[in-house]
HTML snippet that shows the backbone in 3Dmol.js (N, CA, C, O; Angstrom):
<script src="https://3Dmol.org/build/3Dmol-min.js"></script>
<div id="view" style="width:600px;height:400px;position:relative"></div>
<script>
const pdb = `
ATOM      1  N   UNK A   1      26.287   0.155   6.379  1.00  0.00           N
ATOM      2  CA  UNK A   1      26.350   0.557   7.771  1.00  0.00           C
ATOM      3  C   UNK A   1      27.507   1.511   8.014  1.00  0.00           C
ATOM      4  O   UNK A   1      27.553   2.402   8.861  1.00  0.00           O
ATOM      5  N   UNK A   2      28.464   1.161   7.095  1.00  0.00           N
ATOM      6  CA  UNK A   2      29.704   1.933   7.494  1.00  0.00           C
ATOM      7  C   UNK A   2      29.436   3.633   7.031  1.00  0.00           C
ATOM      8  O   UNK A   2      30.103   4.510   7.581  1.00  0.00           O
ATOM      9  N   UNK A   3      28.625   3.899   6.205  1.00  0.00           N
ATOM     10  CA  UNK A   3      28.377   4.770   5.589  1.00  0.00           C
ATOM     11  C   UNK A   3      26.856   5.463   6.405  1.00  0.00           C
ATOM     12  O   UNK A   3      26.294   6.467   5.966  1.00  0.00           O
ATOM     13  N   UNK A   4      26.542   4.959   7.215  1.00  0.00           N
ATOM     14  CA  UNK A   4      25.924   5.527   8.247  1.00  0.00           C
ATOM     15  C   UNK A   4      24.060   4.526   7.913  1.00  0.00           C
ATOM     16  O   UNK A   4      23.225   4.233   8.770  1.00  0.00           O
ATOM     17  N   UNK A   5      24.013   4.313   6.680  1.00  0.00           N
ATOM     18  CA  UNK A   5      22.737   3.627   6.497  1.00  0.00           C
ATOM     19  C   UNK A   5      22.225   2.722   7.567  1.00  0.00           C
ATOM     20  O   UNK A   5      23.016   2.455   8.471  1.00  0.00           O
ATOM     21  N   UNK A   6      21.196   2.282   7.602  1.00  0.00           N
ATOM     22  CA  UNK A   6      20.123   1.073   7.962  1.00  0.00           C
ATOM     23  C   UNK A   6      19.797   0.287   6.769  1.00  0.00           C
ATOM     24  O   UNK A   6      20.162   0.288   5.594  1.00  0.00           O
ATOM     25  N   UNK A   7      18.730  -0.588   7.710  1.00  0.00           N
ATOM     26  CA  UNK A   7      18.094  -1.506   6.615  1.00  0.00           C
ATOM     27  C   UNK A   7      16.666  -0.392   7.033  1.00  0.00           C
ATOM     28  O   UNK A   7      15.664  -1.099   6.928  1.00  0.00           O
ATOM     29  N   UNK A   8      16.451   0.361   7.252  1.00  0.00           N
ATOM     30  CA  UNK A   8      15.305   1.051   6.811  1.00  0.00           C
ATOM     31  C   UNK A   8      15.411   2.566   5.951  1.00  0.00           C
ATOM     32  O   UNK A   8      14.600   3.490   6.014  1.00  0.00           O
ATOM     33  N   UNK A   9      16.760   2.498   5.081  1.00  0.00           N
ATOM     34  CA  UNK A   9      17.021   3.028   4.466  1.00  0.00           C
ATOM     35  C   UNK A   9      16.625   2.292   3.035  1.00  0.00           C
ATOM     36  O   UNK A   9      16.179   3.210   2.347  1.00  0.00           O
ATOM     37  N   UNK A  10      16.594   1.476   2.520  1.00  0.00           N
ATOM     38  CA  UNK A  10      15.840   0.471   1.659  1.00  0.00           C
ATOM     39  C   UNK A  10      14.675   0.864   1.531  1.00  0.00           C
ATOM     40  O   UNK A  10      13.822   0.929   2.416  1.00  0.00           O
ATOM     41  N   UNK A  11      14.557   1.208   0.188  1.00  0.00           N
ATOM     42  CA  UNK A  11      13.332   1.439  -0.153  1.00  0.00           C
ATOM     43  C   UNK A  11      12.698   0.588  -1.526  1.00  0.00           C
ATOM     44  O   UNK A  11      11.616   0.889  -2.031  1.00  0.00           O
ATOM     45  N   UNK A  12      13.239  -0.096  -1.833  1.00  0.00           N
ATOM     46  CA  UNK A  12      13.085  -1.450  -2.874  1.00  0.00           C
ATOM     47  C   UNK A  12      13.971  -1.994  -2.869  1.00  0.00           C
ATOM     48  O   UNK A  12      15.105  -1.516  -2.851  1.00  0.00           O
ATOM     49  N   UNK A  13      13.586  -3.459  -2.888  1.00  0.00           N
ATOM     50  CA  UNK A  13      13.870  -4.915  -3.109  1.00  0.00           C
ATOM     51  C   UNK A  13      13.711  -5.526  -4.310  1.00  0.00           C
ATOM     52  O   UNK A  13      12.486  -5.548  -4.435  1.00  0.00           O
ATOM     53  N   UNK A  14      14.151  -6.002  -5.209  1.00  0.00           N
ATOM     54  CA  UNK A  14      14.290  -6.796  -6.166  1.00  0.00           C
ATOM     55  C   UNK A  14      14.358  -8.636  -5.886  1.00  0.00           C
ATOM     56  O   UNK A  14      15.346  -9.314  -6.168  1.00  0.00           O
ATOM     57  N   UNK A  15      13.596  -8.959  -5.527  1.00  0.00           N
ATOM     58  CA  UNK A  15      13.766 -11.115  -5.328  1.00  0.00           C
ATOM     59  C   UNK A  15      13.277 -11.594  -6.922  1.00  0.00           C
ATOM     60  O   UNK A  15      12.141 -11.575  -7.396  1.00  0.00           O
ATOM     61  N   UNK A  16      14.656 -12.055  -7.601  1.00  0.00           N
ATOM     62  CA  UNK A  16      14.657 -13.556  -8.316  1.00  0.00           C
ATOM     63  C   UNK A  16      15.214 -14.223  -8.027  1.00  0.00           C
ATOM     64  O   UNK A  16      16.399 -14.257  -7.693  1.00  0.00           O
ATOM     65  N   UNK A  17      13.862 -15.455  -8.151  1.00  0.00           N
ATOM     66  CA  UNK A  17      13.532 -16.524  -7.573  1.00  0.00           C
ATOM     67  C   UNK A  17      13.521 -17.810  -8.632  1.00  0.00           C
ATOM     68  O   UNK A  17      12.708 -17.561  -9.521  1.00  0.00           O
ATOM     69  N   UNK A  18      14.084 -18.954  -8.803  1.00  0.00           N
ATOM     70  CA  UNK A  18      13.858 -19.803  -9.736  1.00  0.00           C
ATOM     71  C   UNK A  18      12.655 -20.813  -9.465  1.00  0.00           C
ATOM     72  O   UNK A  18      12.106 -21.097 -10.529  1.00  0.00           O
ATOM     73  N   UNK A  19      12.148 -21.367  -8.495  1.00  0.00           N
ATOM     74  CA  UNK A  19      11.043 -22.188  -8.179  1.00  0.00           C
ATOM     75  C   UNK A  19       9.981 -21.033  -7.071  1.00  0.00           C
ATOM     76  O   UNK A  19      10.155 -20.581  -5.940  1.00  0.00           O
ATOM     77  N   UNK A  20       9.119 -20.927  -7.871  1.00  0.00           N
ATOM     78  CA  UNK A  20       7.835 -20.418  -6.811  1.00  0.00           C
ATOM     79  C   UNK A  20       7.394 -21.333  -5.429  1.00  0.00           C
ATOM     80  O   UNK A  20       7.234 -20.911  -4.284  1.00  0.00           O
ATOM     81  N   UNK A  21       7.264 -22.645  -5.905  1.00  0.00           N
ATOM     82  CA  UNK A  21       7.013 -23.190  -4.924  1.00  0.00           C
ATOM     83  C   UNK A  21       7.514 -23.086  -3.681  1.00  0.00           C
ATOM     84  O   UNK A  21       6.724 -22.704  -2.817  1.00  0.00           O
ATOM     85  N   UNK A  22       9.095 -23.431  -3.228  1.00  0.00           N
ATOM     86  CA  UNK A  22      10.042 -23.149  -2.114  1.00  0.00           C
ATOM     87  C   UNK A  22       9.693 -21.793  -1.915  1.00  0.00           C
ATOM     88  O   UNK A  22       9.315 -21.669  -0.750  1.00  0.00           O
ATOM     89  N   UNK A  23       9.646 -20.648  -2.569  1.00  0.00           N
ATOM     90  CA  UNK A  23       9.612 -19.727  -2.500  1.00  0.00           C
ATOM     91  C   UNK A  23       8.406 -19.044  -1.413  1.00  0.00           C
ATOM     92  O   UNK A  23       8.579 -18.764  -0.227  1.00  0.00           O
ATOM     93  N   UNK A  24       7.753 -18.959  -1.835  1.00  0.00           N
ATOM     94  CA  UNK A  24       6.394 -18.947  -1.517  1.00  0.00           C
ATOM     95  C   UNK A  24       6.436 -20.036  -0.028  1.00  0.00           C
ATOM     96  O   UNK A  24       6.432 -19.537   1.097  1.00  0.00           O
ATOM     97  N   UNK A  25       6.456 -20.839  -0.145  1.00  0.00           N
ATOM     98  CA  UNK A  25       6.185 -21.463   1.162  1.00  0.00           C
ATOM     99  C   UNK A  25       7.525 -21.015   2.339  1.00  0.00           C
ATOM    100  O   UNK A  25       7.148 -20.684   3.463  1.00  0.00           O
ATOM    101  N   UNK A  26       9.142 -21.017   2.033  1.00  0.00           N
ATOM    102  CA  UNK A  26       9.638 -20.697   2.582  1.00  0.00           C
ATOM    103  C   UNK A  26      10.190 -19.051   2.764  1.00  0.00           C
ATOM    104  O   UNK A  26      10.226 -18.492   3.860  1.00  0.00           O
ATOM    105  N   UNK A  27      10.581 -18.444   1.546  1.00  0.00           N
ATOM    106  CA  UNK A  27      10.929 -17.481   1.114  1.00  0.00           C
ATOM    107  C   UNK A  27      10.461 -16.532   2.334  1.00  0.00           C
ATOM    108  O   UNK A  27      10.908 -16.147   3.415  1.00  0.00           O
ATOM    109  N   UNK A  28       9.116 -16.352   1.413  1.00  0.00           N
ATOM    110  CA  UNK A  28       8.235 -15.501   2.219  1.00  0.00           C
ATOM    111  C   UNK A  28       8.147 -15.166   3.325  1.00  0.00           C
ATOM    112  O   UNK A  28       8.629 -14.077   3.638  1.00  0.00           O
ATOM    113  N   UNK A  29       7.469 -16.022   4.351  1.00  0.00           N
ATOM    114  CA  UNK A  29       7.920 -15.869   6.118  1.00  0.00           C
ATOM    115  C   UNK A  29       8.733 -15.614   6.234  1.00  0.00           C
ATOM    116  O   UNK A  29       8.787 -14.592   6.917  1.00  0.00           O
ATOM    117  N   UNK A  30      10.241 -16.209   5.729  1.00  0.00           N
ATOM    118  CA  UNK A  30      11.568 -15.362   6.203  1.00  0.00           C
ATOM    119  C   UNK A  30      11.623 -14.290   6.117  1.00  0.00           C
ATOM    120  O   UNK A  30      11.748 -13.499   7.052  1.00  0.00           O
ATOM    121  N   UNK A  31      11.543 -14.049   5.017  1.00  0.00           N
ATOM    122  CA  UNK A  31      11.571 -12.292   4.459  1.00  0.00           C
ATOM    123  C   UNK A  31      10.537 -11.245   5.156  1.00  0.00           C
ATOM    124  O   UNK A  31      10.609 -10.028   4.989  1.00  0.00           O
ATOM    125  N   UNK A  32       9.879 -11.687   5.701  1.00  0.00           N
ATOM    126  CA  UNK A  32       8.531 -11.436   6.624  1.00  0.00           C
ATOM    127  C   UNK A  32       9.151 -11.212   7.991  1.00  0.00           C
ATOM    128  O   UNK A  32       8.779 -10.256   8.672  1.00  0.00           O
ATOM    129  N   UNK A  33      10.197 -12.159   8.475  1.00  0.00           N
ATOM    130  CA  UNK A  33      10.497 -12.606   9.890  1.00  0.00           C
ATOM    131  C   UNK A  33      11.791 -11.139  10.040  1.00  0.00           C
ATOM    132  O   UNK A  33      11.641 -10.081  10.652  1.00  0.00           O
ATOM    133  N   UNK A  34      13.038 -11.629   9.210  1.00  0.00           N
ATOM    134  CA  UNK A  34      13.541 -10.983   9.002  1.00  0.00           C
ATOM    135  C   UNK A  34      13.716  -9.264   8.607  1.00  0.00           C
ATOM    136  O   UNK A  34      14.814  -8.713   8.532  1.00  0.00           O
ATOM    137  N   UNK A  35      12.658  -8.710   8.426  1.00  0.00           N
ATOM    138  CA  UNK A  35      12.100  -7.195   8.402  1.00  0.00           C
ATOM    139  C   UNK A  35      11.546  -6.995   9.553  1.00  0.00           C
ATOM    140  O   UNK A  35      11.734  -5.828   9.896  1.00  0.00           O
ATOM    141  N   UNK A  36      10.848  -7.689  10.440  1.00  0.00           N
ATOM    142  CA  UNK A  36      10.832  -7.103  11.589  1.00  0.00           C
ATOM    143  C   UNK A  36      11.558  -7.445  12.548  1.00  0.00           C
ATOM    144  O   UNK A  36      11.339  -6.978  13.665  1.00  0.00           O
ATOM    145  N   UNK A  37      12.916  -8.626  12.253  1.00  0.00           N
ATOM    146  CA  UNK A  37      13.419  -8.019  13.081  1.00  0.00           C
ATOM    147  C   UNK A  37      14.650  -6.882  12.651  1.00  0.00           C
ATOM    148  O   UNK A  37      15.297  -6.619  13.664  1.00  0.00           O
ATOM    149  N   UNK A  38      15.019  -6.338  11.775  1.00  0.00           N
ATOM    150  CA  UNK A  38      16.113  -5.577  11.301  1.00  0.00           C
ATOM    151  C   UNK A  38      15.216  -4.307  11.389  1.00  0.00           C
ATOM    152  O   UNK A  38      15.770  -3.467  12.099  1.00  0.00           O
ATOM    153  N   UNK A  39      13.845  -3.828  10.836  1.00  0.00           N
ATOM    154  CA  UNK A  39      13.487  -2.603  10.887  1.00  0.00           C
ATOM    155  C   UNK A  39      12.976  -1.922  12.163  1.00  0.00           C
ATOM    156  O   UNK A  39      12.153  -2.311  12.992  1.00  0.00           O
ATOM    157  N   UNK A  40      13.485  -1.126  12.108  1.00  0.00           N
ATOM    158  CA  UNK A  40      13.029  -0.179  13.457  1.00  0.00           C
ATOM    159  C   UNK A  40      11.729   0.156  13.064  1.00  0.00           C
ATOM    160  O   UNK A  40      11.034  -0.167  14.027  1.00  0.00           O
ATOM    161  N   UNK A  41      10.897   0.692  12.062  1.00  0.00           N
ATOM    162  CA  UNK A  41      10.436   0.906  11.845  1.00  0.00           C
ATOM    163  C   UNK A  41       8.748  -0.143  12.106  1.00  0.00           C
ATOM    164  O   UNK A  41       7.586   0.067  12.454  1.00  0.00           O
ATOM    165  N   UNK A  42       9.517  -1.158  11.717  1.00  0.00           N
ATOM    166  CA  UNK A  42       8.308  -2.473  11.773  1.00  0.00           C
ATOM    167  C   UNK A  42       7.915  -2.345  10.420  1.00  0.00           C
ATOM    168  O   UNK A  42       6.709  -2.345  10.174  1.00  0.00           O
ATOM    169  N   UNK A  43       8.946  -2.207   9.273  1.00  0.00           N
ATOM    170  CA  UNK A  43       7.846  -2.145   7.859  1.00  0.00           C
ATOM    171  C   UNK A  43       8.930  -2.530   6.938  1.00  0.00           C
ATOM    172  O   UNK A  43      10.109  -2.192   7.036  1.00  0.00           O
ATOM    173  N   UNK A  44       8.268  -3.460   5.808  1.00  0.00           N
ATOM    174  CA  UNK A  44       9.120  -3.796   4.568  1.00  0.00           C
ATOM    175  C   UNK A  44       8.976  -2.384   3.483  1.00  0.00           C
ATOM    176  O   UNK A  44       8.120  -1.502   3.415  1.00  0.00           O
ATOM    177  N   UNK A  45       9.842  -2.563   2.945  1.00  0.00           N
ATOM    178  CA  UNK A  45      10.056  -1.383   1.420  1.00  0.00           C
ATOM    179  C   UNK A  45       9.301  -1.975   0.592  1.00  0.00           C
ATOM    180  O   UNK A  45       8.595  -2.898   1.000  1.00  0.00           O
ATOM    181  N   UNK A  46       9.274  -1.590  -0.741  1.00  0.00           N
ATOM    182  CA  UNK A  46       8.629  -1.903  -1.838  1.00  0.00           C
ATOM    183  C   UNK A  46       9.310  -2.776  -2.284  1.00  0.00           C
ATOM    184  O   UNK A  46      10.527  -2.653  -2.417  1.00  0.00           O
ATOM    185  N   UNK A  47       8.495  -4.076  -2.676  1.00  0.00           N
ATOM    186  CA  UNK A  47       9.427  -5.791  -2.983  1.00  0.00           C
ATOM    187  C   UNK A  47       8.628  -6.197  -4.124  1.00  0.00           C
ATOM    188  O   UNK A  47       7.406  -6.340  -4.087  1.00  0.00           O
ATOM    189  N   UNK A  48       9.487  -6.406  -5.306  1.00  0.00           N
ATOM    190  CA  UNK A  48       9.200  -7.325  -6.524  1.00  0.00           C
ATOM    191  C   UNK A  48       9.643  -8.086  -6.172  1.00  0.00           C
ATOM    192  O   UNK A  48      10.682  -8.072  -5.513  1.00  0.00           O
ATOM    193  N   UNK A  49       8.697  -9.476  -6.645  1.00  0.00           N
ATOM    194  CA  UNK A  49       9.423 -10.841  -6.947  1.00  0.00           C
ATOM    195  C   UNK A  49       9.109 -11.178  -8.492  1.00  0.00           C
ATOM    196  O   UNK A  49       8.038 -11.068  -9.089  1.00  0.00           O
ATOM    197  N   UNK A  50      10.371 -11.624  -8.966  1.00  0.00           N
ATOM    198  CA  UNK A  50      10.087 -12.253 -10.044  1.00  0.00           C
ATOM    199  C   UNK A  50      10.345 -13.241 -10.477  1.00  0.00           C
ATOM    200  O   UNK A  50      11.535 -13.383 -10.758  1.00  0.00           O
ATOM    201  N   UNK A  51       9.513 -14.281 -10.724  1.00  0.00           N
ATOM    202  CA  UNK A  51      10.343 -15.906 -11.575  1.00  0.00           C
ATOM    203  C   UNK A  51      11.091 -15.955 -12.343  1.00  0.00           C
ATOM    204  O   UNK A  51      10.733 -15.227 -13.269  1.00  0.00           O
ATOM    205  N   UNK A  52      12.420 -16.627 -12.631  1.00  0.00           N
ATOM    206  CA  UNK A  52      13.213 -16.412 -13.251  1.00  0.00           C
ATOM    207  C   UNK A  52      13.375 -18.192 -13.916  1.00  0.00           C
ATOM    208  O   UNK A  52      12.664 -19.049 -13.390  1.00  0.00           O
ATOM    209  N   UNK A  53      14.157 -18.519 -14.847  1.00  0.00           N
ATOM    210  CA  UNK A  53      14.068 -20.188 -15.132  1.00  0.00           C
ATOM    211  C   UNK A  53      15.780 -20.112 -14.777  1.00  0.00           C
ATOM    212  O   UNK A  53      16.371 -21.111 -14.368  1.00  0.00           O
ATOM    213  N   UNK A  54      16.290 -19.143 -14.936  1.00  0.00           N
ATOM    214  CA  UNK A  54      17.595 -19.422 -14.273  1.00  0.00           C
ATOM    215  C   UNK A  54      18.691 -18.455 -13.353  1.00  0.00           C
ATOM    216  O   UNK A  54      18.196 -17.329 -13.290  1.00  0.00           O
ATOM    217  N   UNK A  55      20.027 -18.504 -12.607  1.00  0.00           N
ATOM    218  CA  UNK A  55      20.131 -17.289 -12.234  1.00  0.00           C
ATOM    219  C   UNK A  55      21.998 -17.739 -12.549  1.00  0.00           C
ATOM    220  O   UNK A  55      22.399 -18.842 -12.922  1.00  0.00           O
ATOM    221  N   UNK A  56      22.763 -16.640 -12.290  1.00  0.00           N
ATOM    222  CA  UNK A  56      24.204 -17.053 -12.790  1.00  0.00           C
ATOM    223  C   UNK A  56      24.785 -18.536 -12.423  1.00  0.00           C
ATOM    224  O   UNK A  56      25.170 -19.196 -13.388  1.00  0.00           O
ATOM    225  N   UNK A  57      24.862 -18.980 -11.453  1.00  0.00           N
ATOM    226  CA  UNK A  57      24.780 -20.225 -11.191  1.00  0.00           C
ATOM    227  C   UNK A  57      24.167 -21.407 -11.017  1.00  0.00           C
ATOM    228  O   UNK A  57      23.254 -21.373 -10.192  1.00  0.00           O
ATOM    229  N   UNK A  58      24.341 -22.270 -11.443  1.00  0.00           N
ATOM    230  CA  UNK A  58      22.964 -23.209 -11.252  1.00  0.00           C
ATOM    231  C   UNK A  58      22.633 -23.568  -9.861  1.00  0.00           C
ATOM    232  O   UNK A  58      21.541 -24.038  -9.539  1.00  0.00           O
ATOM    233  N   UNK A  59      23.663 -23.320  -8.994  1.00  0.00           N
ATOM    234  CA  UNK A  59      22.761 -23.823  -7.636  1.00  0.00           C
ATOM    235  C   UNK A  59      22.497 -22.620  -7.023  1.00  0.00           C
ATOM    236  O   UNK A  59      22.689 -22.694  -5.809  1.00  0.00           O
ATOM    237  N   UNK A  60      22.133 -21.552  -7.397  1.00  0.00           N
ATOM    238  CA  UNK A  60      21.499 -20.435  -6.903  1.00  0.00           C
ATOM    239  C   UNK A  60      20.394 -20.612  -7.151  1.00  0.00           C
ATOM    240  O   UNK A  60      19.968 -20.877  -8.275  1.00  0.00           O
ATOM    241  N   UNK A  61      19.437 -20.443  -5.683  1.00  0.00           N
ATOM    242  CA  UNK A  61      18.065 -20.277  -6.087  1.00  0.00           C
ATOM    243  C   UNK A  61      17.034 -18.857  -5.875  1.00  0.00           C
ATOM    244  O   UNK A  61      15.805 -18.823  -5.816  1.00  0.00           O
ATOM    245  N   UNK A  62      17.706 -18.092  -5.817  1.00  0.00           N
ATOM    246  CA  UNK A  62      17.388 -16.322  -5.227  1.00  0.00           C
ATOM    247  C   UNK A  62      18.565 -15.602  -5.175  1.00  0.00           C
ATOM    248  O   UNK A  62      19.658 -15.889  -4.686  1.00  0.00           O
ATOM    249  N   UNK A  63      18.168 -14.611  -5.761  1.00  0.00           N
ATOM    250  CA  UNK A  63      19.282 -13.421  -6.457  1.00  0.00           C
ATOM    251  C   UNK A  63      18.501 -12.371  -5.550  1.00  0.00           C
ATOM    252  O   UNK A  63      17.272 -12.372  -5.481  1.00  0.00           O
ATOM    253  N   UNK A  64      19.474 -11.296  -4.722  1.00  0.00           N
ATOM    254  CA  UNK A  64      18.265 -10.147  -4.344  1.00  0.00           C
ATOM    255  C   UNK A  64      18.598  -9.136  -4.947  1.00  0.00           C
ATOM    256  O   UNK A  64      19.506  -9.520  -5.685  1.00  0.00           O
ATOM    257  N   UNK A  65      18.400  -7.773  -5.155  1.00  0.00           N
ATOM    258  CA  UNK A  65      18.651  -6.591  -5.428  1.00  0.00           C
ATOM    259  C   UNK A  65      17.984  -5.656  -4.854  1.00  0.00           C
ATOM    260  O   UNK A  65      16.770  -5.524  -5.011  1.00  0.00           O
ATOM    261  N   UNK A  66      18.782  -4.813  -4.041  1.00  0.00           N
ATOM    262  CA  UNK A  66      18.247  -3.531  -3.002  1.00  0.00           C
ATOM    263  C   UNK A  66      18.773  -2.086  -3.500  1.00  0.00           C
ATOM    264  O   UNK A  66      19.803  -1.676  -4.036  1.00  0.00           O
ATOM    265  N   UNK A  67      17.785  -1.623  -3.139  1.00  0.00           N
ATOM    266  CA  UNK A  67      18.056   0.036  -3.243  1.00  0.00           C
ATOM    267  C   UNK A  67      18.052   0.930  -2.302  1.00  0.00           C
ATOM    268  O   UNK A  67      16.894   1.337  -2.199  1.00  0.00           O
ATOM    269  N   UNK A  68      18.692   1.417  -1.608  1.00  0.00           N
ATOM    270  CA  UNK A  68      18.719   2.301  -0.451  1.00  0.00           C
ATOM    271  C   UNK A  68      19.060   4.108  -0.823  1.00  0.00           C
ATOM    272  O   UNK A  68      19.802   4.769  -1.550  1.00  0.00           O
ATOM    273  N   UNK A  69      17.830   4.352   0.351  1.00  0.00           N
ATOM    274  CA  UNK A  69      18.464   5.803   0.119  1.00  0.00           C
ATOM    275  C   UNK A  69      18.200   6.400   1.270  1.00  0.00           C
ATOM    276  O   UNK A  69      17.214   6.314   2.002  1.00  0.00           O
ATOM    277  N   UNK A  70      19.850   7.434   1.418  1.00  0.00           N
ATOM    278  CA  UNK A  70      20.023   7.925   2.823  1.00  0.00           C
ATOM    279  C   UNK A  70      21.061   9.437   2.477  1.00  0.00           C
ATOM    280  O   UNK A  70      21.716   9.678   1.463  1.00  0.00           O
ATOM    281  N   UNK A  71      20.927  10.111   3.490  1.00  0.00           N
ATOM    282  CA  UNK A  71      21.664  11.047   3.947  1.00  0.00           C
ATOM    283  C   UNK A  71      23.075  10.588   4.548  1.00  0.00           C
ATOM    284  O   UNK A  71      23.851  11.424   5.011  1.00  0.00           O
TER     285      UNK A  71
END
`;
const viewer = $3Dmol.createViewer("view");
viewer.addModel(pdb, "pdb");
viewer.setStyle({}, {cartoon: {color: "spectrum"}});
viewer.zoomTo();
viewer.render();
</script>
């Protein structure tokens, strides 16, 4: 933000995820809820998810990784 971006400057998302299940049932809608309300636009970027069996910590259960690009 400080650098003048949005969140509709994002144009991929990276989600690992260690359990599909939570994921999928909760994940999702959020990530759903949360894009409309942050985008002006009304639209998500391009989003991988991928299963992972672990992530740097053990009580992490979703790692994200974003890519933005702006003027």
């Amino acid at each position: 933000e400080r650098a003048g971006a949005t969140w509709d400057d994002i144009i991929h998302f990276i989600f690992y995820f260690t359990d599909r299940e939570p994921f999928h049932e909760k994940a999702l809608p959020a990530r759903w809820a949360f894009f409309k309300k942050h985008s002006k636009k009304n639209l998500a970027p391009c989003i991988t998810s991928i299963g992972v069996t672990g992530l740097m910590h053990p009580d992490m259960m979703i790692e994200i990784e974003a890519t933005a690009v702006f003027d």
